[in-house]
C-alpha positions in Angstrom: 19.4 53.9 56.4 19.1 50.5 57.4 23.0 49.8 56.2 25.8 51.9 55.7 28.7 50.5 53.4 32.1 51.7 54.0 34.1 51.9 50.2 33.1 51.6 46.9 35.4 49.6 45.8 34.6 46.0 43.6 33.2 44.4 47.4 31.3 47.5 48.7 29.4 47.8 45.3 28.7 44.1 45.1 27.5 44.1 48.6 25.2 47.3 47.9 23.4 45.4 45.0 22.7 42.7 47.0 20.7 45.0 49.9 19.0 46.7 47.6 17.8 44.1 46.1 16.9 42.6 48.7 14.7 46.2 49.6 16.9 47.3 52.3 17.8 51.0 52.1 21.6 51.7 51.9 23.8 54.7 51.7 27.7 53.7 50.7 30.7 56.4 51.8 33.6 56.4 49.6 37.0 58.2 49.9 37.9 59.0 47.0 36.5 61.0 44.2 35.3 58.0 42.0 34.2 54.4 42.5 36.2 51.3 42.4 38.9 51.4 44.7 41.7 49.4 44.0 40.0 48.8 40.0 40.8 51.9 38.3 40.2 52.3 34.8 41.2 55.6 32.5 40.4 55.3 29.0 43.0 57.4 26.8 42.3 58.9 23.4 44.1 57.3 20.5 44.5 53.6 22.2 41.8 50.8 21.5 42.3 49.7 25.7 42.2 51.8 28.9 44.6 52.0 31.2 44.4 49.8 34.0 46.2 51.9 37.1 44.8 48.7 39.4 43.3 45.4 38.9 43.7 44.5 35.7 42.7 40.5 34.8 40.3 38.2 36.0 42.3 35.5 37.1 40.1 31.4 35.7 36.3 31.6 35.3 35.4 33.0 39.0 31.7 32.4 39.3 31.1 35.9 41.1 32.6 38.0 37.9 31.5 36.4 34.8 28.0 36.2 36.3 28.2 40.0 36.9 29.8 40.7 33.3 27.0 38.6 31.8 24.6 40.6 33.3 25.9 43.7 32.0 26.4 42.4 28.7 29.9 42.7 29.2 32.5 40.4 26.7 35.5 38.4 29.1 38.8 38.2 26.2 40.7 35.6 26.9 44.6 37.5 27.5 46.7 34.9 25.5 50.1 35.2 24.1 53.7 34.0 24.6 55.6 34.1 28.0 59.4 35.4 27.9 61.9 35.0 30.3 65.4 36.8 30.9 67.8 35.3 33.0 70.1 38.3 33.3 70.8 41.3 30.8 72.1 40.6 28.2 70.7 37.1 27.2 68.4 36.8 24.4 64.6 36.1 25.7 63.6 32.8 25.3 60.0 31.5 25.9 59.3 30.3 29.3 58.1 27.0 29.1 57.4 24.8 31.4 59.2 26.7 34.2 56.2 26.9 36.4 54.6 23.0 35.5 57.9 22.2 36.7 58.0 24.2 40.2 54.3 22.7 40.9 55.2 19.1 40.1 58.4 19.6 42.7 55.3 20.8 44.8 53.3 17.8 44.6 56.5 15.1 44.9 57.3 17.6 48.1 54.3 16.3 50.0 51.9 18.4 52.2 53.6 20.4 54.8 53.6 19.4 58.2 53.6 22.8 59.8 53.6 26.1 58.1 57.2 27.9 57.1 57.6 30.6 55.2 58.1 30.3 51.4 61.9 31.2 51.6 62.5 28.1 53.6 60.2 26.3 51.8 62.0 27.0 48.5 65.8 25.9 50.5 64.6 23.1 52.1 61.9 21.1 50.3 62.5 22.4 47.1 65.9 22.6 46.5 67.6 20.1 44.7 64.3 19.6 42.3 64.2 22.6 40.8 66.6 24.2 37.7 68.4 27.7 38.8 65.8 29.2 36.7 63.0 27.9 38.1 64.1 28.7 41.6 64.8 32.2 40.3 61.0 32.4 38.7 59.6 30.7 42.1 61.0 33.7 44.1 59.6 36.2 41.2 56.1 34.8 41.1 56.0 35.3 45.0 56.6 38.5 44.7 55.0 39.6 41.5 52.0 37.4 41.2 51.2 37.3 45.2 52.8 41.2 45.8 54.6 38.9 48.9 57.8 38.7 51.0 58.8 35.3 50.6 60.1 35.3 54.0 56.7 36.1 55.1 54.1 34.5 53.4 53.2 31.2 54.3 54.0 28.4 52.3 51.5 26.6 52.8 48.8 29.2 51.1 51.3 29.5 48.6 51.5 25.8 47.6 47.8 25.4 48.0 47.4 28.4 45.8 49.9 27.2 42.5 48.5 23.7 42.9 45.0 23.9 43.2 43.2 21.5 41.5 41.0 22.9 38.6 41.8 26.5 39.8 42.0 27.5 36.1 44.4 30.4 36.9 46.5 29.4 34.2 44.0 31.0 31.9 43.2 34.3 32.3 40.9 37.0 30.7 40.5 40.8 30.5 36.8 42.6 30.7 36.6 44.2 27.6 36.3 47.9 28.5 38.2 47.3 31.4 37.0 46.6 34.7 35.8 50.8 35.3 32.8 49.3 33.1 31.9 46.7 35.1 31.6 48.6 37.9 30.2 51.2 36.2 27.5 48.9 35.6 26.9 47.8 39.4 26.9 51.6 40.2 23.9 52.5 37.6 22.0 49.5 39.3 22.5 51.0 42.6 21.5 54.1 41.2 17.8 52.5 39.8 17.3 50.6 42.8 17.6 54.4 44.8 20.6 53.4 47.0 22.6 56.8 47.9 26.4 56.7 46.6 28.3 59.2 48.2 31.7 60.0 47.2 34.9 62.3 48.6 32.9 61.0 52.3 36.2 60.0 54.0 35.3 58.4 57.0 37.2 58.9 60.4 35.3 57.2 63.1 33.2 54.3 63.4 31.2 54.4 67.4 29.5 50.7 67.1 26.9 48.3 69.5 24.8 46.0 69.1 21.8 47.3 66.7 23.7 50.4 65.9 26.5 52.1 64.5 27.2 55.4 64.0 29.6 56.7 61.4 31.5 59.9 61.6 33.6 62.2 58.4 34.4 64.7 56.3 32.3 65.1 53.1 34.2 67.6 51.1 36.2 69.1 54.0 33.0 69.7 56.2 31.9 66.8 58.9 29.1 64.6 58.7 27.3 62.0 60.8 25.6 59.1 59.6 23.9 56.2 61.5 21.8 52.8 61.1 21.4 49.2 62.3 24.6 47.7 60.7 27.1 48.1 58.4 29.6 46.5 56.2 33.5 47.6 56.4 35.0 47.1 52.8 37.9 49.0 53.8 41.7 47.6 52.7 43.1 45.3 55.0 46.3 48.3 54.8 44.1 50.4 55.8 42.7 48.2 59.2 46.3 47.4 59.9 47.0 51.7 60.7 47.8 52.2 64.2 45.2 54.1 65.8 46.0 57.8 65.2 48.0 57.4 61.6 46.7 59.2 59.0 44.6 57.9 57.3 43.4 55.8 60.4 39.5 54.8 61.1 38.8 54.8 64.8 36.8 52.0 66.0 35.2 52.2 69.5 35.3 49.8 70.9 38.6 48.9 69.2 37.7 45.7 66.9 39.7 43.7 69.1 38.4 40.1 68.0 40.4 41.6 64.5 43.5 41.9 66.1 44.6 38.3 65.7 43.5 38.0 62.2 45.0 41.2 60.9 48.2 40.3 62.6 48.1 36.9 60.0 47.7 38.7 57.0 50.1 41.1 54.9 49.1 43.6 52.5 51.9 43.4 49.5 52.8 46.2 48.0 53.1 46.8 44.1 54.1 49.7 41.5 52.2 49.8 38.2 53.7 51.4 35.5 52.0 51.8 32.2 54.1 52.9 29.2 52.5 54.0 25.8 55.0 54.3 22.9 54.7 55.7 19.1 53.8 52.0 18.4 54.4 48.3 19.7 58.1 47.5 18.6 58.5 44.4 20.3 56.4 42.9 17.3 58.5 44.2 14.8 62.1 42.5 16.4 64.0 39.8 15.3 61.2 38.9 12.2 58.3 39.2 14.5 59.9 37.0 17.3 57.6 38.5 19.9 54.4 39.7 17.9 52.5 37.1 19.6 54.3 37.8 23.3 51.9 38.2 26.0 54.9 39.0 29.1 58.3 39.5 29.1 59.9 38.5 32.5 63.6 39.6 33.4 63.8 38.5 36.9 67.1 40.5 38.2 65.2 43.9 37.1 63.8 46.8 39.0 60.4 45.8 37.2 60.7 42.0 36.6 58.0 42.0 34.7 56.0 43.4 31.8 53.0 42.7 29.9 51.3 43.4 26.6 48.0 44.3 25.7 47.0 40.8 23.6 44.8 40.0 22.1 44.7 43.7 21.8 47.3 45.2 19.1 48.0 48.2 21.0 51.1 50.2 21.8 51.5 49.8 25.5 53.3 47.4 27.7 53.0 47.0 31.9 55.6 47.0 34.2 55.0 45.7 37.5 57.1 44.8 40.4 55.3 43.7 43.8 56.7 42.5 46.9 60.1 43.6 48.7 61.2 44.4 45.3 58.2 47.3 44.9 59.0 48.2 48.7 62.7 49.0 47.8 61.8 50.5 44.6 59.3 53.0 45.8 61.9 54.3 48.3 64.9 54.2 45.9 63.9 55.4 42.7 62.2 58.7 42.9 61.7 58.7 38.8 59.8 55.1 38.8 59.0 55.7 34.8 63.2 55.6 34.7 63.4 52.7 36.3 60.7 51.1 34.4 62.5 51.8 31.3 65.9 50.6 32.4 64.0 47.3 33.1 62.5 47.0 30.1 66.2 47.4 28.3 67.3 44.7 30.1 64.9 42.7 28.1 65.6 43.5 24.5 69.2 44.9 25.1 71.1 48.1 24.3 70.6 47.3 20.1 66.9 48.7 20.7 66.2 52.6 22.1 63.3 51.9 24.2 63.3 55.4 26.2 63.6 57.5 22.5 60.4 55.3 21.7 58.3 56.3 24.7 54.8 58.8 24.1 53.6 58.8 27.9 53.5 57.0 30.9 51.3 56.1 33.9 52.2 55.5 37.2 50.8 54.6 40.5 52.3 53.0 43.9 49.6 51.4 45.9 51.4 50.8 48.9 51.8 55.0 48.9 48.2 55.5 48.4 46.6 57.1 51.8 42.9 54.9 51.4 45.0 51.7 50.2 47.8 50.9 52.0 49.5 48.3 49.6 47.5 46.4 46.7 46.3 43.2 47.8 46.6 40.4 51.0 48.6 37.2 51.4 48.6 35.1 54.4 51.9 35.1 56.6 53.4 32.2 58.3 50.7 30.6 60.6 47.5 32.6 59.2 45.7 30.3 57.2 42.7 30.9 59.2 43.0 35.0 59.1 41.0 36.0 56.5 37.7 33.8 58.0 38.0 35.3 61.2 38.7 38.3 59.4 35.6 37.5 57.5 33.4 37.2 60.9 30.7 39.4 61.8 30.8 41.3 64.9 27.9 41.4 67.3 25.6 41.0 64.0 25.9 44.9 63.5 29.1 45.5 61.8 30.3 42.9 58.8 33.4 42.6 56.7 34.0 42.1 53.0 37.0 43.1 50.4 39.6 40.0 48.6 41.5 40.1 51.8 38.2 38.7 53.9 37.6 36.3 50.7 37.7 32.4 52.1 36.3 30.7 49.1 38.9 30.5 46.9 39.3 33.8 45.1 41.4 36.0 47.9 43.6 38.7 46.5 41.4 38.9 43.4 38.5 41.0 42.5 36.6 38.0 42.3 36.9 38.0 45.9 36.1 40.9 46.2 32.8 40.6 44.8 32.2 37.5 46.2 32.8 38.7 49.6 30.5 41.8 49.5 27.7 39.6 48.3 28.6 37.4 51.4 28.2 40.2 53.8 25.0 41.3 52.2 23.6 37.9 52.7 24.7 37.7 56.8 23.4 41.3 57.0 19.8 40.3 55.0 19.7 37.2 57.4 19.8 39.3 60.5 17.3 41.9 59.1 15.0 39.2 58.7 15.9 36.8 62.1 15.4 40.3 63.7 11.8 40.6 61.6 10.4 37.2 62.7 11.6 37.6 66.4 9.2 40.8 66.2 6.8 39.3 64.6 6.4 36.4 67.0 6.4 39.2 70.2 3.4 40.8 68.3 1.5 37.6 67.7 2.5 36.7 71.7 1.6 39.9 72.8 -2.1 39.7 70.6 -2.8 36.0 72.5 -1.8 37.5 75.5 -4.3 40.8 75.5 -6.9 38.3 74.0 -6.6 36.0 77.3 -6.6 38.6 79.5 -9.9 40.1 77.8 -11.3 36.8 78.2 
């Protein structure tokens, strides 16, 4: 092989593509039994939508994932619907607003931060006064939820460059229809064509790495294996990097990837609980005259699971609960039933005068931060990292390369969008060095020809 790609997930796949397009033979290990990583699509008899155990949206118009979808002939629907928010139980749900156009305006009057804080004392000191109870209260939720981070962690600064981005777009936000299993489903059959060598349930425990050569060692299906080439590109969660050596789970690098240790110290990996619950049919539409037919989310912040989600524009009989952050942390080790708790949540939205539990067909659950070859669902940058995830990002010795949304630096980190961007990334540093490494040889040969032709003269 000339690369080997560690994961399968949205980067490793994108970063594939690009080799073998570029002619370079590839063979990409995956843990797991299937492709996709953190993107994990099951589609479900009966319902018009999978489910979505991962990433779920695609967060504005990223160039790196509608480019993809329109080469697979893929529709992008735009999510839509109403936003509802629920101060505490008991209170009626009342649309949302302009809750979060007011948080980014106090933002803006704020100014730029000197030197990085944390959000917590971001929100207390430079905040304070500007914003409503309510808005404070769906500040500290969004930090959690939407960035899966401790707000006295993250840094404040990523956050308020993040929510006040000019042109981001992440206002508007779109599903791939199908889910996102068939978009990557589409980059695997590419990979396929183009003969690069997928290999799946290859767990990899060792990585023995110099310049010009790295050698990868596992366990395909409980028996080891051995696999070498020039370079390769590490797609593996930044949960996973952050294992102490000798964790389960742990990859060994040697030598230890100690130019790393300064950026993974910068960067958190937020964990979230995702649980899906199907009912007979979609109730909420049906409530108060069709109050919330059109609702996209209903948000009741002092809940287990502050938030939940429909399937719009889809009509189908499902809503998300999610809960990311310190909150997913305390509920993953409190609440051994997390299906209860999502339900006891989601009563605290519409009250006791509606029997959500007696409603329920089946429900879907997953906790990232307790899966072995994840380690948490996404990264955010802590207090003082905002240049983490570049140096993250850097390649080492031009033999091994990184990729995956936590080593994303152009705008799309924590999405799959960076993701996909960063595995094409790689792909083009390792396709740069393949052909520096071609034209070096290529000028020994020609010196070496002048040099035999000389001497015969």
């Amino acid at each position: 092989m000339d690369v080997i790609v560690i994961g399968a997930g949205a980067a490793g796949l994108a970063s594939a593509r690009e080799l073998a397009r570029a002619g370079l033979s590839v063979l990409v290990l995956e843990a797991r039994d299937r492709i996709g990583g953190r993107c994990w699509s099951r589609p479900e008899p009966g319902l018009s939508v999978p489910i979505e155990f991962g990433a779920e949206f695609i967060h504005g118009r990223p160039k790196a994932t509608f480019s993809l979808l329109e080469e697979a002939g893929i529709a992008a629907v735009e999510r839509g619907g109403t936003r509802w928010f629920v101060k505490f139980e008991g209170l009626r749900p009342r649309d949302r607003g302009e809750i979060l156009g007011q948080i980014q305006r106090a933002m803006e009057k704020a100014g730029p931060l000197r030197r990085d804080i944390s959000f917590q004392d971001y929100l207390d000191r430079y905040l304070g006064k500007r914003l409503s109870p309510d808005a404070r209260t769906f500040a500290m939720r969004m930090v959690e939820g939407y960035d899966a981070a401790d707000p006295e962690r993250v840094s404040a600064r990523a956050i308020v460059e993040e929510w006040t981005a000019d042109g981001s777009g992440n206002d508007v936000s779109f599903r791939p229809l199908g889910g996102y299993g068939a978009l990557l489903g589409s980059l695997a059959s590419e990979l396929e064509s183009a003969g690069t060598r997928l290999r799946l349930q290859s767990i990899v425990r060792a990585v023995r790495w110099k310049r010009g050569r790295v050698e990868v060692e596992g366990t395909f299906l409980g028996r080891p294996f051995r696999e070498s080439a020039p370079r390769a590109i590490v797609t593996l969660p930044l949960g996973v990097l952050q294992l102490a050596p000798g964790a389960p789970g742990a990859v060994r690098f040697s030598p230890a990837l100690a130019e790393k240790r300064r950026p993974l110290a910068g960067l958190a990996s937020g964990p979230v609980i995702k649980v899906t619950l199907r009912f007979r049919s979609a109730f909420w539409e049906e409530l108060e005259n069709g109050r919330y037919r059109d609702a996209g989310f209903f948000q009741s912040p002092e809940a287990a699971f502050p938030t939940f989600w429909t399937m719009l524009p889809a009509r189908a009989p499902v809503l998300v609960a999610w809960a990311g952050g310190p909150r997913a942390r305390r509920v993953s080790a409190a609440a051994p039933d997390m299906v209860r708790s999502a339900l006891a949540s989601l009563q605290s939205v519409f009250g006791d005068e509606v029997a959500v539990e007696s409603r329920l067909e089946a429900a879907y659950v997953h906790d990232w931060q307790r899966d072995p070859y994840a380690c948490g669902a996404y990264a955010y940058v802590k207090v003082g990292g905002g240049s983490a995830r570049k140096a993250l990002a850097a390649p080492l010795r031009g033999t091994l390369f990184f990729a995956g949304e936590a080593a994303d630096y152009e705008g799309e980190a924590g999405t799959v969008a960076g993701a996909l961007q960063s595995g094409a990334r790689a792909a083009r540093e390792v396709i740069k060095g393949f052909k520096e490494k071609s034209r070096k040889a290529s000028t020994r040969r020609t010196r070496r020809k002048r040099e035999d032709r000389h001497g015969k003269r």
